[in-house]
C-alpha positions as a LaTeX table, in Angstrom:
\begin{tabular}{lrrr}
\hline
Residue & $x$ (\AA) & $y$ (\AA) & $z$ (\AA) \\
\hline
Unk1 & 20.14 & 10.62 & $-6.15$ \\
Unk2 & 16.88 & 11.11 & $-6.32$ \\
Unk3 & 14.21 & 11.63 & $-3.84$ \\
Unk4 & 12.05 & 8.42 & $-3.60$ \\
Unk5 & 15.33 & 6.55 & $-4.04$ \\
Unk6 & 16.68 & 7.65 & $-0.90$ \\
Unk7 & 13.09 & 7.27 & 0.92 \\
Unk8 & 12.65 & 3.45 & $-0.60$ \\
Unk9 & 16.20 & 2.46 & 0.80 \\
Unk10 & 15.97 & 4.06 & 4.21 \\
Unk11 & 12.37 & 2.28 & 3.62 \\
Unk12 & 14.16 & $-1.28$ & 3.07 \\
Unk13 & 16.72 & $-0.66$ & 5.99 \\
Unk14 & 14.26 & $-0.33$ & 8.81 \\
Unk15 & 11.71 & $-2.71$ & 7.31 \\
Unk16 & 14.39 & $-5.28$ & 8.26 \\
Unk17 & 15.02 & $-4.47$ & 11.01 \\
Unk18 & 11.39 & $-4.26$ & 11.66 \\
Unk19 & 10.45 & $-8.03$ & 10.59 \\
Unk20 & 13.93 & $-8.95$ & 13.21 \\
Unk21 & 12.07 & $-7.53$ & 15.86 \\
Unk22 & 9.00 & $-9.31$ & 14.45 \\
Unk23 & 10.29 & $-12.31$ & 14.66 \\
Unk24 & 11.97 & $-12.30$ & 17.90 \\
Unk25 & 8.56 & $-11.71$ & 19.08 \\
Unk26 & 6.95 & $-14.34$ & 17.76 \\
Unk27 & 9.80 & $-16.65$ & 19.24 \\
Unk28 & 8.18 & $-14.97$ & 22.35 \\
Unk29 & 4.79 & $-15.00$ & 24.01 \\
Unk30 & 3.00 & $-13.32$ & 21.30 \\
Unk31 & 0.74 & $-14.92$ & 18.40 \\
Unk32 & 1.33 & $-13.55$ & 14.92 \\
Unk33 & $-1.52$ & $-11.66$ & 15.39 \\
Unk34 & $-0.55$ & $-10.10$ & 18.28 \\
Unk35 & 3.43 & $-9.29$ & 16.98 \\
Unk36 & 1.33 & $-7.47$ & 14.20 \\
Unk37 & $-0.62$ & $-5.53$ & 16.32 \\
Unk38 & 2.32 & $-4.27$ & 18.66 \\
Unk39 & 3.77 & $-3.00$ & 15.67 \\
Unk40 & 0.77 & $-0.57$ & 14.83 \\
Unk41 & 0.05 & $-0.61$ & 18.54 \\
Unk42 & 3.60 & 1.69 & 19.14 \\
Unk43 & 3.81 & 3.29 & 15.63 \\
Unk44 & 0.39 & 4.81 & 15.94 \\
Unk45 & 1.74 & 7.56 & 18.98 \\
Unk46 & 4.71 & 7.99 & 17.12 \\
Unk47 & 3.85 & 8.68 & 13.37 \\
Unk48 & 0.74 & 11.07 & 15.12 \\
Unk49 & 3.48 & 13.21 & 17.20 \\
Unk50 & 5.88 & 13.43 & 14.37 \\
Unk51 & 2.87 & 15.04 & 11.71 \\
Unk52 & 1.31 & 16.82 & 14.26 \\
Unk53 & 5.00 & 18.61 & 14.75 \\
Unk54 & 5.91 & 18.84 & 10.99 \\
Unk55 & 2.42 & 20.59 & 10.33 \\
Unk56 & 3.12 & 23.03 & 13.62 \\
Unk57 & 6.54 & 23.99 & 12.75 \\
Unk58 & 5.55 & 24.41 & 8.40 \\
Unk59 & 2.32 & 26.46 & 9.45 \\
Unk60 & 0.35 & 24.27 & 7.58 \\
Unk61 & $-3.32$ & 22.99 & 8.10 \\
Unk62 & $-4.77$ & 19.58 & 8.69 \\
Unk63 & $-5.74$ & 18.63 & 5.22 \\
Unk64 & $-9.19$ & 17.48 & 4.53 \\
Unk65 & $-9.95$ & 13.89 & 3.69 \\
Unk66 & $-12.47$ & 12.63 & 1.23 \\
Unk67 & $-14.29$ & 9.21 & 0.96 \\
Unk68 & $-11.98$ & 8.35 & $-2.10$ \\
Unk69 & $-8.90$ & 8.79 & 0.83 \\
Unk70 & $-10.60$ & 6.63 & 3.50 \\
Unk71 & $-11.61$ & 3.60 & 0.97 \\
Unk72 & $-8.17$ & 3.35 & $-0.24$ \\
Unk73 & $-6.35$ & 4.02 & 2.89 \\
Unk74 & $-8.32$ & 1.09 & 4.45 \\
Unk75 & $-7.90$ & $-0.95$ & 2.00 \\
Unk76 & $-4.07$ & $-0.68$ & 2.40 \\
Unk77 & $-4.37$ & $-1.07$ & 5.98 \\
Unk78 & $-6.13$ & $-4.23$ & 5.48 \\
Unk79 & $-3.64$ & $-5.35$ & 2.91 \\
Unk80 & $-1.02$ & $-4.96$ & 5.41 \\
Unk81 & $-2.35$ & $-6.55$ & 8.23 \\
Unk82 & $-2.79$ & $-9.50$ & 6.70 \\
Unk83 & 0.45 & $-9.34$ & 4.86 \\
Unk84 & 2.20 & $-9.04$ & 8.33 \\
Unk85 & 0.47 & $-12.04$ & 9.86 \\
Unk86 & 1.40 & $-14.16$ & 7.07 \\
Unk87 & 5.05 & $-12.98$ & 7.05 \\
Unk88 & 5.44 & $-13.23$ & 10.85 \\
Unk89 & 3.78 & $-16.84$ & 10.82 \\
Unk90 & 6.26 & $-17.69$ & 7.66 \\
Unk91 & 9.18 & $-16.54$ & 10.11 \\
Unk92 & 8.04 & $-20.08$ & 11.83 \\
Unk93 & 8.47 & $-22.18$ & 8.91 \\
Unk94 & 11.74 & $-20.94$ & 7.52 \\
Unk95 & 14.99 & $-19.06$ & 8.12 \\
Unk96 & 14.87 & $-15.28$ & 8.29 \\
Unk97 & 16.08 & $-13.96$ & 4.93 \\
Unk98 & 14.11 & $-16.58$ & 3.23 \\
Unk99 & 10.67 & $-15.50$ & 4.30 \\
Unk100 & 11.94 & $-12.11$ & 3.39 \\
Unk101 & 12.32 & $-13.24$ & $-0.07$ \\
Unk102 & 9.26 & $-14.94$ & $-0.36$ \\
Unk103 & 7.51 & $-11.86$ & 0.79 \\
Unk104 & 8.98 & $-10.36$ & $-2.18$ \\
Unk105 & 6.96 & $-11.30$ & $-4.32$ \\
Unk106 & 4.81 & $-8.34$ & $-3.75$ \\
Unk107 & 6.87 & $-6.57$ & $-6.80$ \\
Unk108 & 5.61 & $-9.30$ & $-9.46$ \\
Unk109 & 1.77 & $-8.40$ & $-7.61$ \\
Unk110 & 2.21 & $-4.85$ & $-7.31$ \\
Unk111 & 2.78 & $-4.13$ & $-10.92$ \\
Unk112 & $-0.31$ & $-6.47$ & $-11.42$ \\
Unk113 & $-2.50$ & $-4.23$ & $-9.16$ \\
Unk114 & $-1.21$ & $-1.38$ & $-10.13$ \\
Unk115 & $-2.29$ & $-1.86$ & $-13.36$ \\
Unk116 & $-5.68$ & $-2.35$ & $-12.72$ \\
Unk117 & $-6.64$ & $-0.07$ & $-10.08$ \\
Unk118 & $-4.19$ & 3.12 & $-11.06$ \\
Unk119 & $-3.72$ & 1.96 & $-14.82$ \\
Unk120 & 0.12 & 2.31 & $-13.81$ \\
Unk121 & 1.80 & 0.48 & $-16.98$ \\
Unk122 & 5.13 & $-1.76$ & $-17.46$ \\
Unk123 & 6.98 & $-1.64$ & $-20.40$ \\
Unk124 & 8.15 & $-4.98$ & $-21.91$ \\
Unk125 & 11.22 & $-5.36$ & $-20.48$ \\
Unk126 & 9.83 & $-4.92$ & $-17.30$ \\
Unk127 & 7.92 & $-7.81$ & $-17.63$ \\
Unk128 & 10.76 & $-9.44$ & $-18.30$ \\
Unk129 & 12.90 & $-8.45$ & $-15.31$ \\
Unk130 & 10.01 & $-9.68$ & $-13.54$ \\
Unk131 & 9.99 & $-12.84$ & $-14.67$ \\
Unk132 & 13.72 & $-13.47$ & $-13.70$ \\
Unk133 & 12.69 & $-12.84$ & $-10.11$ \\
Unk134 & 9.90 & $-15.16$ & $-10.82$ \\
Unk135 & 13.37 & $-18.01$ & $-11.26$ \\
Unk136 & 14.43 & $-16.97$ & $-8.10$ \\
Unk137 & 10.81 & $-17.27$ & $-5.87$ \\
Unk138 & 10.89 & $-20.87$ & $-7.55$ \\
Unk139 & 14.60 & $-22.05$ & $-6.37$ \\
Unk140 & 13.36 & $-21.15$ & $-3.02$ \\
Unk141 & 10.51 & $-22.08$ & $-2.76$ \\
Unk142 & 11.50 & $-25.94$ & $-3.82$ \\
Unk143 & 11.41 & $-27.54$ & $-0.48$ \\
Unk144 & 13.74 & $-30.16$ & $-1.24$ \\
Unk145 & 12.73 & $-33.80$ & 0.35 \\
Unk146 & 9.06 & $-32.94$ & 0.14 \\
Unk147 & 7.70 & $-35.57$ & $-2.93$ \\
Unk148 & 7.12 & $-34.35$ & $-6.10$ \\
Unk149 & 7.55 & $-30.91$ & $-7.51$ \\
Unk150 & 4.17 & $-30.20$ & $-6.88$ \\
Unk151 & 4.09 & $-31.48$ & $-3.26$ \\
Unk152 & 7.41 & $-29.20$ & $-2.95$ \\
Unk153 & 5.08 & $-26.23$ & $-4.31$ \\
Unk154 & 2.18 & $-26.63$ & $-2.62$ \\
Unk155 & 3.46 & $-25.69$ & 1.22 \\
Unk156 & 2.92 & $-23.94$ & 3.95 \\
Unk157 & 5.78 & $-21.65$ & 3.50 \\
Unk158 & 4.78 & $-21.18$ & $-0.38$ \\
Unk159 & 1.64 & $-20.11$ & 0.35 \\
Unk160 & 2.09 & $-17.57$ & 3.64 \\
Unk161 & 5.10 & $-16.12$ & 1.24 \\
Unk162 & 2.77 & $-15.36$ & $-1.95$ \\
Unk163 & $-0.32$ & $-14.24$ & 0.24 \\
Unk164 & 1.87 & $-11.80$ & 1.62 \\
Unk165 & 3.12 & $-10.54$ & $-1.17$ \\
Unk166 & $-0.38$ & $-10.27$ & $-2.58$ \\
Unk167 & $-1.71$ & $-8.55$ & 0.85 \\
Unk168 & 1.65 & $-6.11$ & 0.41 \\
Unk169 & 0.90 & $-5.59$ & $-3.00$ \\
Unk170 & $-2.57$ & $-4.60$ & $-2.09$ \\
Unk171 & $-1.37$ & $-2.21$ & 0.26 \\
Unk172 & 1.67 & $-0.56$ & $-1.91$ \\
Unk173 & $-1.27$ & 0.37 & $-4.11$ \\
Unk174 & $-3.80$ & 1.11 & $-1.60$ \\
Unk175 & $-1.33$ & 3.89 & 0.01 \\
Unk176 & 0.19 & 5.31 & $-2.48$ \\
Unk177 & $-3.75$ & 6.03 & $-4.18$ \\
Unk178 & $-4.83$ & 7.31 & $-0.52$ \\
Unk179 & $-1.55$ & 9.56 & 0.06 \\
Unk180 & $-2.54$ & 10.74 & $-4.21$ \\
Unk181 & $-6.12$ & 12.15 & $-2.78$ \\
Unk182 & $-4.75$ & 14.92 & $-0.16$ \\
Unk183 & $-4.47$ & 17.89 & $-1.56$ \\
Unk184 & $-1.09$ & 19.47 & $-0.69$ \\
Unk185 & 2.07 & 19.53 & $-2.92$ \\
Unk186 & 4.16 & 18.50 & 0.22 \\
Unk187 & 5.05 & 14.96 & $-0.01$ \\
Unk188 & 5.76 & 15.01 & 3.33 \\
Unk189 & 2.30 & 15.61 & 4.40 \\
Unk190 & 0.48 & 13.62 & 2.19 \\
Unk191 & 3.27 & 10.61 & 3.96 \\
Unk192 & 2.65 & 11.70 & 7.36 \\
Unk193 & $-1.34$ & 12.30 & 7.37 \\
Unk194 & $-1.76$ & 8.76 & 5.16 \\
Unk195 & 0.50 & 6.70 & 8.01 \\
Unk196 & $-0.92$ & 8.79 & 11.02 \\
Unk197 & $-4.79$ & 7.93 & 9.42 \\
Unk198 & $-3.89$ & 4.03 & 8.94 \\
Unk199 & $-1.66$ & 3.27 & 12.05 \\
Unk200 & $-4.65$ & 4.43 & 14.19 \\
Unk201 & $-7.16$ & 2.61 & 11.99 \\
Unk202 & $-5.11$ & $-0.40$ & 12.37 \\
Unk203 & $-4.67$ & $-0.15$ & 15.62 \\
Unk204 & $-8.40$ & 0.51 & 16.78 \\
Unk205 & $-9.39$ & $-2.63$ & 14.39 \\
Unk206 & $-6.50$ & $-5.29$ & 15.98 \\
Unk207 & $-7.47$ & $-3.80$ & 19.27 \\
Unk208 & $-11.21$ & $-5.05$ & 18.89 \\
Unk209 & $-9.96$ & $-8.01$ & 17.39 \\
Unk210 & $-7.73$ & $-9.17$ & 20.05 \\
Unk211 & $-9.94$ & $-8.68$ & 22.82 \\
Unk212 & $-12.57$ & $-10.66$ & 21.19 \\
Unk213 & $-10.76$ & $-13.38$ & 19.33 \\
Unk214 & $-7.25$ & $-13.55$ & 21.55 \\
Unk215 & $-8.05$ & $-12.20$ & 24.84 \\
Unk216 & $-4.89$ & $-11.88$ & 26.57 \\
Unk217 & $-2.65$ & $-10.99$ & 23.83 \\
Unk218 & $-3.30$ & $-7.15$ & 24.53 \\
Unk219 & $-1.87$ & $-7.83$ & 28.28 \\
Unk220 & 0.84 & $-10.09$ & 26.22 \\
Unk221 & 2.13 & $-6.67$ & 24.02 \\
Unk222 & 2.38 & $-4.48$ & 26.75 \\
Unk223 & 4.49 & $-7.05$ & 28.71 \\
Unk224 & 6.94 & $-7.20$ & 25.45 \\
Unk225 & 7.17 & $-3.73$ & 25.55 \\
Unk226 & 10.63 & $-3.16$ & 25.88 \\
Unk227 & 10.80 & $-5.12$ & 22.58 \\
Unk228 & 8.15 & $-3.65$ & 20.78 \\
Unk229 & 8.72 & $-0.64$ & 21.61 \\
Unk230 & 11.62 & $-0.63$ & 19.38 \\
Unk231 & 9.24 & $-2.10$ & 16.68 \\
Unk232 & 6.94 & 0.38 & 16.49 \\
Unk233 & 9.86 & 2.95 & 16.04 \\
Unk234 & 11.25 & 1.49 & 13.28 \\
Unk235 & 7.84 & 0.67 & 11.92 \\
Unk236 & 7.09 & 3.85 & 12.06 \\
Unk237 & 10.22 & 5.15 & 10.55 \\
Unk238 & 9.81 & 2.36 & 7.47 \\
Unk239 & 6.40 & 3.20 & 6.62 \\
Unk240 & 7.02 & 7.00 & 6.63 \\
Unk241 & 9.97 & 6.31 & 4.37 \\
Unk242 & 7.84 & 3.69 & 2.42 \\
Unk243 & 4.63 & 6.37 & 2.42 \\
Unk244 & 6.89 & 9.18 & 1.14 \\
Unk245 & 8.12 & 7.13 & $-1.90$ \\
Unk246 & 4.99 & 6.00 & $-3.36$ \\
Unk247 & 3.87 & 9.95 & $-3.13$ \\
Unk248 & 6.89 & 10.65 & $-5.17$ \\
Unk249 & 7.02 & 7.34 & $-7.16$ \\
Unk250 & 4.58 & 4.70 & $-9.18$ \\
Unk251 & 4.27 & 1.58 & $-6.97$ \\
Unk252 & 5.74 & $-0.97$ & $-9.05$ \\
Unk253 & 8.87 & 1.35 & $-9.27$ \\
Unk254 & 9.58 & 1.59 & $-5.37$ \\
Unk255 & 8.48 & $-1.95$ & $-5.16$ \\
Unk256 & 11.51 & $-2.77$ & $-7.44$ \\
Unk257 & 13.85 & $-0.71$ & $-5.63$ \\
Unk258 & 13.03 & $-1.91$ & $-2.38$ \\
Unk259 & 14.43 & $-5.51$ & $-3.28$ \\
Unk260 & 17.34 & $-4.32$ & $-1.87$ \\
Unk261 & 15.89 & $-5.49$ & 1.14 \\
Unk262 & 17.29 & $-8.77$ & 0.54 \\
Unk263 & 20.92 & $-7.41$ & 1.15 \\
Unk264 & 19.74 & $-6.33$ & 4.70 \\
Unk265 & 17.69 & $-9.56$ & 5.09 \\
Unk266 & 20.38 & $-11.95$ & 4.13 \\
Unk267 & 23.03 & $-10.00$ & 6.35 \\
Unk268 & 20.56 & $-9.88$ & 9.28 \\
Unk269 & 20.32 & $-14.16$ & 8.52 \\
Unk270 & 23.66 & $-14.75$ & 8.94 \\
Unk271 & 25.15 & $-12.07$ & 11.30 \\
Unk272 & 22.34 & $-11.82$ & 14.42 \\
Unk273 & 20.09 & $-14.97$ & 13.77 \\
Unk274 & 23.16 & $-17.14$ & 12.94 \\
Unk275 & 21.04 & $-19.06$ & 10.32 \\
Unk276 & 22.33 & $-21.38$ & 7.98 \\
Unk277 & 21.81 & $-19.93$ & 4.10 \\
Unk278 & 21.75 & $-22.91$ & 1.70 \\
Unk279 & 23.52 & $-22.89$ & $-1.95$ \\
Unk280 & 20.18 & $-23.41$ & $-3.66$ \\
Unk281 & 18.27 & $-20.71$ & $-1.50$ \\
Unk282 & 21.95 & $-18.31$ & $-2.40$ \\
Unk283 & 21.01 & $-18.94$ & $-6.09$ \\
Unk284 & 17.33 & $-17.98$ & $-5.77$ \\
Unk285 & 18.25 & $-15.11$ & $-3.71$ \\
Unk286 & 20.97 & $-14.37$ & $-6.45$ \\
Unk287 & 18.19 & $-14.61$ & $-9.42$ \\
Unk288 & 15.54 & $-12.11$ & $-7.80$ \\
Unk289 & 18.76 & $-9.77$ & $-7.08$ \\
Unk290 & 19.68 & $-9.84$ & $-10.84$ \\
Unk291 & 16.15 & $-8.84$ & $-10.86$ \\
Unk292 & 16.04 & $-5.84$ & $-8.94$ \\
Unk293 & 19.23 & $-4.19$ & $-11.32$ \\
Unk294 & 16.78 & $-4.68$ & $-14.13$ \\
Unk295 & 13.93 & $-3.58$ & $-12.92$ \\
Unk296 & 16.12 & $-0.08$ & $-11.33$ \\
Unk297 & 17.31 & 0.06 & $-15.72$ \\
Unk298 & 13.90 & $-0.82$ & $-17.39$ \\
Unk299 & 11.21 & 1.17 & $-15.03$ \\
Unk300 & 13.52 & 4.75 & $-14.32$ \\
Unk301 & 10.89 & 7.17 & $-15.71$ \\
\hline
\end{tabular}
């Protein structure tokens, strides 16, 4: 198996478990603002001591970090702020491993921006995978009871799912350029430096935010801490797997592989949040899965 293969499943794994812990949160005290900054909030410490240690123990030096590094870092670390707010405030509207799904998205976008910031091509058939997953997004997002097909389109849900899967596609991109611009063949540091660098820009900027725009929601994380404690670990844990297969791997292609989130999400559904799973949302699910064995075939290098 190859390397970013591994890294982009482990990635999946703990990213579900991540947005479980997200949204038991939000069921909580917290905003979806402030679920989103616990997570950064308790990864920050973690990813830091865990780089700082790999660098001690390899003998190597703290790499140095251009402008180019900073403007794309940021703008993943934007990208994924709001992509976490708007899948934590989708967890409200509907079931667990359907706001997943519509989070998924981010593949279709990814290859998008990709292409136009990195010039990262898809062949054809790509496309065409793609587009299959583009059947499934629609079963599920065809809120049935709602009017018209285009009332059924146009809400809520539809449109927190598809910003975050632009805001994640944004950030796939944004990280895997950053991570590009550090000078060391060690994938491992150019993972570890990137995610130490964002979680603590992240972190500072919700920080400010909060205090200003949601005071009390700071006292409101560190009162969930036993939770989010646990998030930030396997935040922290995701995003270094997730950080360590775009070094290896073109976006789009780890974006594809990582659909196999949906396993985890739709297990995680049924088995801890006892949630109901509807034919029509198995289908969709089913279609973008179909995708994902495509997209594995049509974009191996």
């Amino acid at each position: 198996m190859d390397l970013w293969i591994a890294f982009t499943i482990s990635a999946a794994f703990f990213q579900t478990l991540r947005f479980m812990l997200h949204k038991v949160l939000s069921m909580g005290t917290l905003t979806s603002t402030g679920s989103t900054f616990a997570r950064f909030a308790y990864a920050m410490p973690a990813a830091a001591l865990a780089i700082g240690l790999y660098l001690r123990l390899t003998g190597q030096p703290w790499p140095e970090l251009g402008p180019a590094f900073w403007g794309y870092a940021w703008m993943g670390a934007l990208g994924q702020i709001l992509a976490t707010i708007c899948v934590v405030a989708l967890f409200r509207q509907r079931n667990f491993a359907v706001g997943i799904t519509f989070k998924k998205t981010e593949v279709i976008q990814t290859a998008i921006v990709g292409l136009l910031i990195l010039g990262e091509r898809i062949s054809t058939a790509g496309w065409g995978a793609i587009l299959i997953g583009l059947v499934g997004v629609l079963l599920l997002s065809d809120t049935p009871g709602a009017g018209n097909l285009l009332k059924r389109m146009m809400t809520r849900a539809v449109a927190l799912g598809l910003a975050s899967g632009f805001f994640f596609a944004f950030s796939a991109v944004g990280y895997r350029a950053s991570s590009l611009e550090i000078d060391s063949v060690d994938p491992f540091v150019r993972s570890g430096v990137t995610l130490s660098m964002v979680t603590l820009s992240q972190t500072i900027a919700m920080a400010v935010w909060l205090r200003i725009v949601e005071p009390g929601q700071i006292t409101a994380v560190w009162g969930a801490r036993r939770t989010a404690l646990w998030l930030g670990l396997a935040s922290m844990a995701g995003s270094l797997s997730w950080f360590t297969a775009f070094t290896l791997q073109t976006a789009a292609y780890v974006q594809a592989l990582g659909q196999v989130e949906l396993v985890f999400s739709l297990m995680a559904s049924v088995l801890f949040f006892k949630e109901r799973i509807t034919r029509r949302e198995l289908a969709g699910i089913g279609f973008l899965a179909f995708s994902i064995l495509l997209l594995v075939l049509v974009l191996r290098p």
